[in-house]
N, C-alpha and C positions, 0 to 999 in steps of 0.2 A: 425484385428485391428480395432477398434472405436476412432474417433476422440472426444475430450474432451475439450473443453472450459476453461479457468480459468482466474477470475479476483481475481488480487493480488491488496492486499493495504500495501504501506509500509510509517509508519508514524516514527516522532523522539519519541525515548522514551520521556514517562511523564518526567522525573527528567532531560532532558536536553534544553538549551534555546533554542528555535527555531529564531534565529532573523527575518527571513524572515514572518514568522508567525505574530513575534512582530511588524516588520513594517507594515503588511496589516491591523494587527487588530487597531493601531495606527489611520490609515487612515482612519479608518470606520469615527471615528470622526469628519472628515474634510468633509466626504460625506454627513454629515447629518443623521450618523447612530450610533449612540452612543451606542445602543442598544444590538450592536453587538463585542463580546468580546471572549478571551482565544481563538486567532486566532491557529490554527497547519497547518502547510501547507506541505503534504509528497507527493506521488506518487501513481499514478493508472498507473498500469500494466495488460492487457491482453494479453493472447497467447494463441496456439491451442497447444494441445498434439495429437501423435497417441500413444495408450495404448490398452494393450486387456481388462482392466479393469477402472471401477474409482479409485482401493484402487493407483492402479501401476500409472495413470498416477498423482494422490493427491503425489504421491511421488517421482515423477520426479519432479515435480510444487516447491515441499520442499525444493529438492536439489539445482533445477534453484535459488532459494532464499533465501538458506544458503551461495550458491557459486559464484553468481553476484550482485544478482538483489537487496538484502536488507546490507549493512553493521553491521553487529549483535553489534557492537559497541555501533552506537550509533544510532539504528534503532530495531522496531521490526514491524512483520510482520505478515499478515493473507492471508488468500483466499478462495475462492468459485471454485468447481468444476463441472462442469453438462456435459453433454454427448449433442452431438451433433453438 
């Protein structure tokens, strides 16, 4: 078995409001940062897999974030895998 790396990104979908998102980017203003706009505010996830391969542990990483980690709802998701 090789151990596997993976950082997951799980943001809200484009087409839903993020309020949380809306109130930071809101507040840029107030910081003196107006500059800064179309706030999204979601999740960084990393974990370790043990896998005999990349494709098998890419696809445990899938399931982990079809079946907890991302709500397919109103979330989608990505990630990186590298060995080591």
């Amino acid at each position: 078995m090789k151990t596997f790396h993976a950082a997951i990104e799980v943001m809200p979908h484009d087409n839903l409001l993020d309020p949380q998102g809306k109130a930071v980017g809101g507040s840029m203003k107030n910081l003196g940062l107006p500059e800064i706009g179309n706030v999204r505010i979601g999740k960084h996830i990393t974990l370790q897999v043990e896998a005999a391969d990349k494709k098998t542990a890419e696809a445990k990483v899938d399931e982990a974030c079809r079946k907890l980690l991302a709500n397919l709802v109103m979330e989608k998701y990505s990630f990186t895998v590298t060995e080591g």
